[in-house]
ZALO-813976 format. One line per 5 residues: number of its first residue (from 0); their letters; for each residue x, y, z of N, C-alpha, C. Coordinates in steps of 0.02 Angstrom, whole numbers, plus 50000, padded with zeros to 5 digits. Layout:
# residues N
NUM> A> X:Y:Z:X:Y:Z:X:Y:Z ~ ...
This chain:
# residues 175
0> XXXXX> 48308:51231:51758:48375:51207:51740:48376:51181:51668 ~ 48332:51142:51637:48317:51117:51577:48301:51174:51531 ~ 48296:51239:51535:48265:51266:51501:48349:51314:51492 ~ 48386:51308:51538:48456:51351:51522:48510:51310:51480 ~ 48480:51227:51498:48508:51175:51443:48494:51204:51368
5> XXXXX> 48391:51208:51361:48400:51219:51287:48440:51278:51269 ~ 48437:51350:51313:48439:51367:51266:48527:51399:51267 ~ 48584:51367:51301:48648:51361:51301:48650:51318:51234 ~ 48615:51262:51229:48652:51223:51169:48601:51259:51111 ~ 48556:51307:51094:48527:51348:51045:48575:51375:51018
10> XXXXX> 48598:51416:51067:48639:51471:51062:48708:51444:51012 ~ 48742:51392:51058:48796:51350:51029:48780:51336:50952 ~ 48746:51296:50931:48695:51310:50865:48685:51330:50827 ~ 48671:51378:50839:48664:51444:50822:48746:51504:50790 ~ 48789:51492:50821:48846:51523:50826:48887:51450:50781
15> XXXXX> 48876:51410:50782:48902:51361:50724:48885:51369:50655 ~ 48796:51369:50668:48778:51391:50588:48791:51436:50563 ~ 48806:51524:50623:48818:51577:50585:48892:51583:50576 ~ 48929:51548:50586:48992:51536:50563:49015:51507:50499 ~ 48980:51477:50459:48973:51424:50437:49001:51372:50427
20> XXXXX> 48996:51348:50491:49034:51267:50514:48984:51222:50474 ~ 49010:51154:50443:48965:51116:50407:49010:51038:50434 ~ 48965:51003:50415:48992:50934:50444:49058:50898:50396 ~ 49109:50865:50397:49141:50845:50363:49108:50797:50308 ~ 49120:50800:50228:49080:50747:50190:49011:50776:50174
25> XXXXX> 49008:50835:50196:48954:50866:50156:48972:50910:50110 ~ 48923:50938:50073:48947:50971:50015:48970:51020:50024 ~ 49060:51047:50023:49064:51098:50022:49072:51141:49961 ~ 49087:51235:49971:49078:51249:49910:49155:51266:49900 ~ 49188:51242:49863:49248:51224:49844:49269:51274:49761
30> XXXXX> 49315:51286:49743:49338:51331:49673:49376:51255:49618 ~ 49343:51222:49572:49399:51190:49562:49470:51236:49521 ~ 49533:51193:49520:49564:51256:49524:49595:51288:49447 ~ 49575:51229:49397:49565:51239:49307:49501:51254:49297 ~ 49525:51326:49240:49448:51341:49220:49420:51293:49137
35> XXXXX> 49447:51265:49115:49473:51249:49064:49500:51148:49076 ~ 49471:51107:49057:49501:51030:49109:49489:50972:49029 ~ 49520:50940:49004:49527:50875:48978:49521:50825:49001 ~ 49470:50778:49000:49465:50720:49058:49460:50650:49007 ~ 49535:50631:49031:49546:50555:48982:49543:50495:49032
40> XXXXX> 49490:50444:49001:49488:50403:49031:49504:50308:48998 ~ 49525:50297:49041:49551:50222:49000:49505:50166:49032 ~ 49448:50176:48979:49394:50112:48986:49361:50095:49078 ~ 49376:50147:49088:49352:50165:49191:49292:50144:49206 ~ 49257:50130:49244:49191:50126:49270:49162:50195:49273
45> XXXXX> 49195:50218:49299:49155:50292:49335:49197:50367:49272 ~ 49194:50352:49235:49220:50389:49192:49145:50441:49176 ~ 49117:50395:49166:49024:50450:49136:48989:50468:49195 ~ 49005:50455:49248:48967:50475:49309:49029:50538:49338 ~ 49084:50521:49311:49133:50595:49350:49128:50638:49282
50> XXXXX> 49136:50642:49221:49100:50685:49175:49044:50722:49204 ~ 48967:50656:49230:48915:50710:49239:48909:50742:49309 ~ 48963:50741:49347:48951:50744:49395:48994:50828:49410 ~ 49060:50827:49376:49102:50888:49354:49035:50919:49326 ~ 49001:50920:49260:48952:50966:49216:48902:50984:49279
55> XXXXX> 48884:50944:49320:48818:50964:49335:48828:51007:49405 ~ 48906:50997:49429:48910:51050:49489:48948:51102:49479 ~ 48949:51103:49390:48982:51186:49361:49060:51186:49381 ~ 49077:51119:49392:49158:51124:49430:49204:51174:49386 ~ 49223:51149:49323:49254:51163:49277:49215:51150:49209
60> XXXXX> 49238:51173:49145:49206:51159:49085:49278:51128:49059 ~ 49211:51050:49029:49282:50983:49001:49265:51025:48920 ~ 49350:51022:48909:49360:51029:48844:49363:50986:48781 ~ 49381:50946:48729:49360:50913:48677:49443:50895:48667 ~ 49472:50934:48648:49554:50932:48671:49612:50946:48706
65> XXXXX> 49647:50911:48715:49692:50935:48779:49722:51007:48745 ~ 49758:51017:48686:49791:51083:48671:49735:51161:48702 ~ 49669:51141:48707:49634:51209:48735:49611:51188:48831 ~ 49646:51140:48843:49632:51133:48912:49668:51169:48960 ~ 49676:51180:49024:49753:51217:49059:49765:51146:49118
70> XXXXX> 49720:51078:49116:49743:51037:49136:49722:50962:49115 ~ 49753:50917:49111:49734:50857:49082:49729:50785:49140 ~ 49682:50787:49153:49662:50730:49182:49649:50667:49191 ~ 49710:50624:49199:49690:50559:49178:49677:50499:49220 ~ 49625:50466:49210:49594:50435:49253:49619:50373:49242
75> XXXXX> 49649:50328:49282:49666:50233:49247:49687:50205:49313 ~ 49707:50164:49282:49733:50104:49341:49650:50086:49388 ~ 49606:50067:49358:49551:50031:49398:49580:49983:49413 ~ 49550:49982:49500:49546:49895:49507:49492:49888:49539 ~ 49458:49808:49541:49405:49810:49591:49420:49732:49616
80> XXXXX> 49391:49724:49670:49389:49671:49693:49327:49645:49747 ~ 49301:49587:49734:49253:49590:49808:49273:49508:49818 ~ 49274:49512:49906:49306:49461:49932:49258:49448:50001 ~ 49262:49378:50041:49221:49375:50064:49262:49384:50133 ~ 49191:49416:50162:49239:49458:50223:49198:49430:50285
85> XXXXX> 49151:49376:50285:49137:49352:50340:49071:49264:50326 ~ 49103:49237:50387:49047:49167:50352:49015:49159:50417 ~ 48960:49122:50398:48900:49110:50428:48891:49042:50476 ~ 48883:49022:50522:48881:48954:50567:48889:48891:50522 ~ 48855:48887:50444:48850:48839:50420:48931:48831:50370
90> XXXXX> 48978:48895:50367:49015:48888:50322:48980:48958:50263 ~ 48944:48965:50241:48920:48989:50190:48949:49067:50194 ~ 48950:49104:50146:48972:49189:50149:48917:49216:50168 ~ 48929:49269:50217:48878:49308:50290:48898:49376:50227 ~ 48959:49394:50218:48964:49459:50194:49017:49467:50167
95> XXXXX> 49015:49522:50125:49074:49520:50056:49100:49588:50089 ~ 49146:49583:50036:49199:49671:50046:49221:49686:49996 ~ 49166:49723:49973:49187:49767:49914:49234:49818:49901 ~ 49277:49816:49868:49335:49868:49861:49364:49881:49795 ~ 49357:49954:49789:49379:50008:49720:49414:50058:49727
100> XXXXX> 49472:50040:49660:49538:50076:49673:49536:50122:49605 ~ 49540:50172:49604:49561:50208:49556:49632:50261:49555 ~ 49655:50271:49496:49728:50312:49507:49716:50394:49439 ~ 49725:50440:49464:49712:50488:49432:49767:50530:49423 ~ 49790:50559:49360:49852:50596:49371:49856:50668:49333
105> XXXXX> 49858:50727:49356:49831:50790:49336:49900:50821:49305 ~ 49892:50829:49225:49964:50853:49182:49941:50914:49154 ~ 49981:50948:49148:49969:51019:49096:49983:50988:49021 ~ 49956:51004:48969:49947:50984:48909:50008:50969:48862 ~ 50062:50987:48892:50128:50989:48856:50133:50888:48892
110> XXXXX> 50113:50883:48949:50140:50822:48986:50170:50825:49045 ~ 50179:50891:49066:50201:50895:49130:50161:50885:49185 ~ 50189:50845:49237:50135:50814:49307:50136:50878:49353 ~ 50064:50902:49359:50072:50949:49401:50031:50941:49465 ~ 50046:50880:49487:50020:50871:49564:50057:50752:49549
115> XXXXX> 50062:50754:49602:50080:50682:49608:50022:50631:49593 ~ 50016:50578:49607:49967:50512:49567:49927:50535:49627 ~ 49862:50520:49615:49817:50543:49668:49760:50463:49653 ~ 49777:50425:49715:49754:50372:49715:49677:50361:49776 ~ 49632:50352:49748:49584:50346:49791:49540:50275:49778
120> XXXXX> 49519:50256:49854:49508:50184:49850:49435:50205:49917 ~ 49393:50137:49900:49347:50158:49949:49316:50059:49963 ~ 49313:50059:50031:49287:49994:50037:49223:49994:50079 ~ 49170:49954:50057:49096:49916:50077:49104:49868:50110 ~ 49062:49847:50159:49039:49785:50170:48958:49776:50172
125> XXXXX> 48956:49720:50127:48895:49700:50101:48864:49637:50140 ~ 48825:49640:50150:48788:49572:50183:48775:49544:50153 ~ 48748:49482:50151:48742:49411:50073:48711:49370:50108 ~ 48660:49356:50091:48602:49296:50101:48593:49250:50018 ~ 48618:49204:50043:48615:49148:49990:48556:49121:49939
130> XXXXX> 48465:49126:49985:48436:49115:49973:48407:49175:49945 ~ 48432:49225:49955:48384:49294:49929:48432:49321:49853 ~ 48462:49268:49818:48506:49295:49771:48490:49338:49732 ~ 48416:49352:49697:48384:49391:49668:48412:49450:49683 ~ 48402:49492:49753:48403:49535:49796:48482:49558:49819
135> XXXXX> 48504:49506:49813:48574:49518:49819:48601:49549:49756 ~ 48593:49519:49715:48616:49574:49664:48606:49630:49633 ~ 48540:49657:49656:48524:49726:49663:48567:49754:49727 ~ 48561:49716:49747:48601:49765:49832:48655:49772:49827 ~ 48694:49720:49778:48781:49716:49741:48774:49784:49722
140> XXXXX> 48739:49788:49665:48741:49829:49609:48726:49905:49645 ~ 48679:49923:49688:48677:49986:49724:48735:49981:49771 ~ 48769:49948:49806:48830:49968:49831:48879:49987:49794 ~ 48899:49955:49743:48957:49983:49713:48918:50042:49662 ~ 48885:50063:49664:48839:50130:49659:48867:50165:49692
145> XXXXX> 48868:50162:49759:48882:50212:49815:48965:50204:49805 ~ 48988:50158:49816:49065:50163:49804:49101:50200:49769 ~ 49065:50178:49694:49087:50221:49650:49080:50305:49651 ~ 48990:50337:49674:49008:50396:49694:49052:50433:49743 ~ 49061:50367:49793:49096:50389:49856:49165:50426:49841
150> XXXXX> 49191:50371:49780:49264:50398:49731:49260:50441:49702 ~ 49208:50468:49695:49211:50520:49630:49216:50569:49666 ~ 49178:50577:49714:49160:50643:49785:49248:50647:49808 ~ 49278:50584:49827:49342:50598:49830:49403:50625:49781 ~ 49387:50581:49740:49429:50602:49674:49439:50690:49650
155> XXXXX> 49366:50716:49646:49347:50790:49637:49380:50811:49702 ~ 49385:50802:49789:49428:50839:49790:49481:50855:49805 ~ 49524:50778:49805:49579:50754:49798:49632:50803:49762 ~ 49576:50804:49678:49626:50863:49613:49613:50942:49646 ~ 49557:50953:49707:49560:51005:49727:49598:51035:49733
160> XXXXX> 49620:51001:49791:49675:51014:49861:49745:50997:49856 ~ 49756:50945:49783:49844:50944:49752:49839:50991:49741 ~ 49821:51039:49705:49838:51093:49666:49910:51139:49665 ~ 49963:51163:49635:50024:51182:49713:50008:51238:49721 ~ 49956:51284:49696:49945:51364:49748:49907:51320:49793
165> XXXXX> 49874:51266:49798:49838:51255:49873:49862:51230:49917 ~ 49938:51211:49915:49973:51186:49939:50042:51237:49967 ~ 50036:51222:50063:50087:51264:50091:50147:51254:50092 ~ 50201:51329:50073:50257:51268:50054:50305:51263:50112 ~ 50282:51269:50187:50278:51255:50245:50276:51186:50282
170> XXXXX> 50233:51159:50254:50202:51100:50253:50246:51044:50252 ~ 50258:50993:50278:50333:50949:50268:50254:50887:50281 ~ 50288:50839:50237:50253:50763:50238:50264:50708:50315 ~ 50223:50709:50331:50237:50666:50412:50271:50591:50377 ~ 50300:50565:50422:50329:50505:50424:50300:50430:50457
């Protein structure tokens, strides 16, 4: 009986991978949809990490000026905040909540908006030991590490999927 278990769920498996079903949040292989991209940023955090992160997965090639781009990308409205999101028997902060907001808005070079504000935000919770402060601020500093890529992974494909050929014009906005 165990042996029609393995090999029913092999099979299953098997017929997933050769499909190519992949898990949500993994890398898919995606077209971005400018061959040609201007990426302006207003003093951002993650401005040099979504630069190297566009170059190094061949998304698009960033141009030097918007007049040779076919879209202009602008990255602003940071916010960040970390707040404490839980306390400890004595009173003291157990754990923080890290949270990063960014607003991105994709124009064709004349200035025309060719997809709506595309706002992406991503929140942590961090654990905090008082006495280990050393440590804590490495562990600060690698979370909003991850945060920040977490946004960028979104952001990239946020400008994907606005695009309006990727968009059905079928499609009505839920309420």
């Amino acid at each position: 009986m165990r042996n029609w278990v393995n090999i029913v769920l092999s099979l299953v498996i098997v017929t997933l991978v050769g499909c190519g079903f992949h898990l949500r949040g993994e890398n898919g292989s995606f077209a971005f949809p400018y061959k040609k991209t201007y990426l302006q940023c207003d003093s951002v955090v993650i401005c040099s990490a979504l630069q190297h992160t566009i170059q190094a997965e061949s998304l698009t090639m960033l141009v030097k000026s918007k007049e040779s781009a076919e879209a202009v990308i602008i990255v602003a409205n940071e916010q960040t905040s970390r707040d404490a999101n839980n306390f400890n028997s004595v009173g003291q902060i157990a754990s923080y909540l890290l949270t990063y907001q960014v607003t991105a808005q994709v124009y064709t070079p004349k200035g025309e908006p060719l997809s709506n504000d595309i706002v992406v935000q991503n929140q942590m919770v961090m654990a905090f030991n008082n006495s280990l402060i050393l440590s804590a601020q490495q562990q600060e500093e690698k979370t909003w590490d991850q945060i920040h890529q977490n946004v960028i992974n979104s952001l990239i494909r946020r400008i994907v999927y606005s695009h309006p050929l990727l968009i059905s014009p079928n499609v009505t906005e839920s309420k």
